[in-house]
C-alpha positions in Angstrom: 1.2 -11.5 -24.6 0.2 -7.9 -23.9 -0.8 -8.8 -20.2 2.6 -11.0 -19.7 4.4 -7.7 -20.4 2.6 -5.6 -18.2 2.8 -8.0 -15.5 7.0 -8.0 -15.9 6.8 -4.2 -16.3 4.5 -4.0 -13.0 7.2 -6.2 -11.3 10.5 -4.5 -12.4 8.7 -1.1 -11.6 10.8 -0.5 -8.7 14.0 -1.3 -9.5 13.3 1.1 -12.9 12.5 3.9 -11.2 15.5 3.3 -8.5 17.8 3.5 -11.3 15.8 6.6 -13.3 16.4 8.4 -10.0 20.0 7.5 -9.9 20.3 8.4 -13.2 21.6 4.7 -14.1 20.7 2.9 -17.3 19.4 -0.5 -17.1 22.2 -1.3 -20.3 25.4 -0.3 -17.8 23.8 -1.6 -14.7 23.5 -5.2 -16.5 19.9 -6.2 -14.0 22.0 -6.2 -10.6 20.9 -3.1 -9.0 17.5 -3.4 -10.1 17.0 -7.0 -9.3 18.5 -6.4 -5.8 16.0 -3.5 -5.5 13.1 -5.7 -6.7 14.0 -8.3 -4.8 13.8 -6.1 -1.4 10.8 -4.4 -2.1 8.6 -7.6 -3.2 10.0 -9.1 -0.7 9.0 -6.9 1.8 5.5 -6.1 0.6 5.3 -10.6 1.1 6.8 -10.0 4.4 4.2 -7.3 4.7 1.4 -9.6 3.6 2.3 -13.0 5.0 3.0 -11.3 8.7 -0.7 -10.9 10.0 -1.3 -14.8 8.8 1.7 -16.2 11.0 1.1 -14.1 14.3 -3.1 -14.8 14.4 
């Protein structure tokens, strides 16, 4: 169980620290913000990763 949580904490990482900068708590920001920030920066980083496979 111990590495399940730090894989979720590892994932949501980025939208946490968006909303620590923004000064937002997770509680009022109910997961939109930081999914929507989590889902932009995986999503790049698989953008990122998948892109040299598609154009060789």
């Amino acid at each position: 169980m111990a590495i399940l949580r730090m894989i979720s904490s590892l994932f949501l990482l980025p939208g946490t620290l968006v909303l620590s900068a923004l000064n937002i708590s997770i509680e009022s920001d109910e997961g939109i913000f930081r999914s929507m920030i989590n889902m932009t920066f995986w999503g790049f980083i698989a953008v990122m990763c998948a892109l040299p496979l598609m154009i060789s």
